[in-house]
TORLO-627954 format. One record per residue (C-alpha): y, z, x; residue in three letters. Coordinates in steps of 0.25 Angstrom, whole numbers, plus 5000, padded with zeros to 4 digits. Each point is the difference from the previous one (the first is absolute). Layout:
REM residues N
YZXALA/...
//
This chain:
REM residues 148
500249364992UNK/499449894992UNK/499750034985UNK/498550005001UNK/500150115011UNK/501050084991UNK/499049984988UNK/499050045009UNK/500850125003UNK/500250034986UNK/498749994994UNK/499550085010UNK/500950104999UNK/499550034987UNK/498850055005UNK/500550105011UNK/501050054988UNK/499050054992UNK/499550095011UNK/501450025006UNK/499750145003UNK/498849975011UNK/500649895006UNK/501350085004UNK/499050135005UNK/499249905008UNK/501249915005UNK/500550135005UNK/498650065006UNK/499949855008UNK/501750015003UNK/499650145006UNK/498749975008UNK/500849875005UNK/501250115006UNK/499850134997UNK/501550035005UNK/500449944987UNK/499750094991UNK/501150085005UNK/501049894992UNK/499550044989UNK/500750134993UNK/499650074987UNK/498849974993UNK/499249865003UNK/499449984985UNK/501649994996UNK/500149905012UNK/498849934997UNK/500649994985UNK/501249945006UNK/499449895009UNK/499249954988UNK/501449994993UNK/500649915010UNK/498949935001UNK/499949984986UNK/501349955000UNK/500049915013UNK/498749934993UNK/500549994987UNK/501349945007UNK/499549905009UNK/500249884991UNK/501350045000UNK/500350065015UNK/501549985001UNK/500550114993UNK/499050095005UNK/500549985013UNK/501150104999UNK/499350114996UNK/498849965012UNK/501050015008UNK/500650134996UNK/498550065001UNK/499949935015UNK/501450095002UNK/499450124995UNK/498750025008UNK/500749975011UNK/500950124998UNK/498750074998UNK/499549975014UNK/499349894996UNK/499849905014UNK/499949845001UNK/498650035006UNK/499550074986UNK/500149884991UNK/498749955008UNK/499450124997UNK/500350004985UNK/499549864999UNK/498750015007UNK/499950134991UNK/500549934987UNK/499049885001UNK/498850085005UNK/500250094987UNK/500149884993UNK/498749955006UNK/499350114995UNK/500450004985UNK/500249864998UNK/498549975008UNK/499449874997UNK/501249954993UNK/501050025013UNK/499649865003UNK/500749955011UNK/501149944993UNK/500250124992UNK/500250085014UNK/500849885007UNK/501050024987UNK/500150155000UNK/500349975016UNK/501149914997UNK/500650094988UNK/499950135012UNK/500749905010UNK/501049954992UNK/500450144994UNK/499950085014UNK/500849905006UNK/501250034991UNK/499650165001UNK/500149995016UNK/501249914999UNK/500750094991UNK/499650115010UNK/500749925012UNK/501350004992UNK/499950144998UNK/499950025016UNK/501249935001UNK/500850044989UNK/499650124995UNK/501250034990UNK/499549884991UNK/499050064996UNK/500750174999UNK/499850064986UNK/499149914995UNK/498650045008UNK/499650134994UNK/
//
């Protein structure tokens, strides 16, 4: 990512933080309508998990200017959805769902550059997630004790 897409990020972030309620419950009502069969992933009450994708959004944001060490803990997260049963094929699904969310709060100012850098941020993170998800797949003991 180049520095004016992760200020762009960023800044825009800011925005979506201050409703971050509303943006989870609608990123989950569009995850949903896009697969309904994924709402069965989801366990226990989804105002908590809503709360907890704000988090690691919040801190992948606030972290992109400094991606590096993040990277262990992406990976980690990668590890644990796929223990979950989440498939290769969803992170389309969550990305089309994250950036028509962000579409809607965001409106005239999810300029095309803001969307193109909120894309490369999704890409660049769900490529970690899945690759993490691979290694589980072919060593699952790495990752033993440290999912749940």
């Amino acid at each position: 990512m180049t520095d004016d897409q992760i200020q762009l990020v960023q800044h825009s972030f800011t925005f979506i933080e201050t409703q971050a309620e509303f943006v989870a419950a609608r990123f989950y009502e569009r995850l949903f309508a896009l697969d309904p069969a994924l709402k069965a992933l989801f366990r226990g009450d989804l105002a908590e998990q809503g709360r907890k994708l704000m988090s690691a959004l919040r801190l992948v944001v606030r972290g992109l200017d400094h991606l590096p060490p993040l990277l262990p803990a992406v990976r980690e997260l990668g590890a644990r959805h796929a223990s979950f049963g989440v498939q290769h094929t969803h992170y389309a699904l969550v990305g089309t769902a994250l950036l028509g969310t962000l579409n809607e709060v965001l409106g005239d100012a999810f300029t095309t550059e803001t969307r193109e850098a909120w894309l490369e941020a999704y890409e660049t993170l769900a490529t970690v997630m899945q690759d993490a998800a691979l290694d589980l797949a072919a060593a699952p003991h790495r990752y033993r004790g440290g999912l749940r």
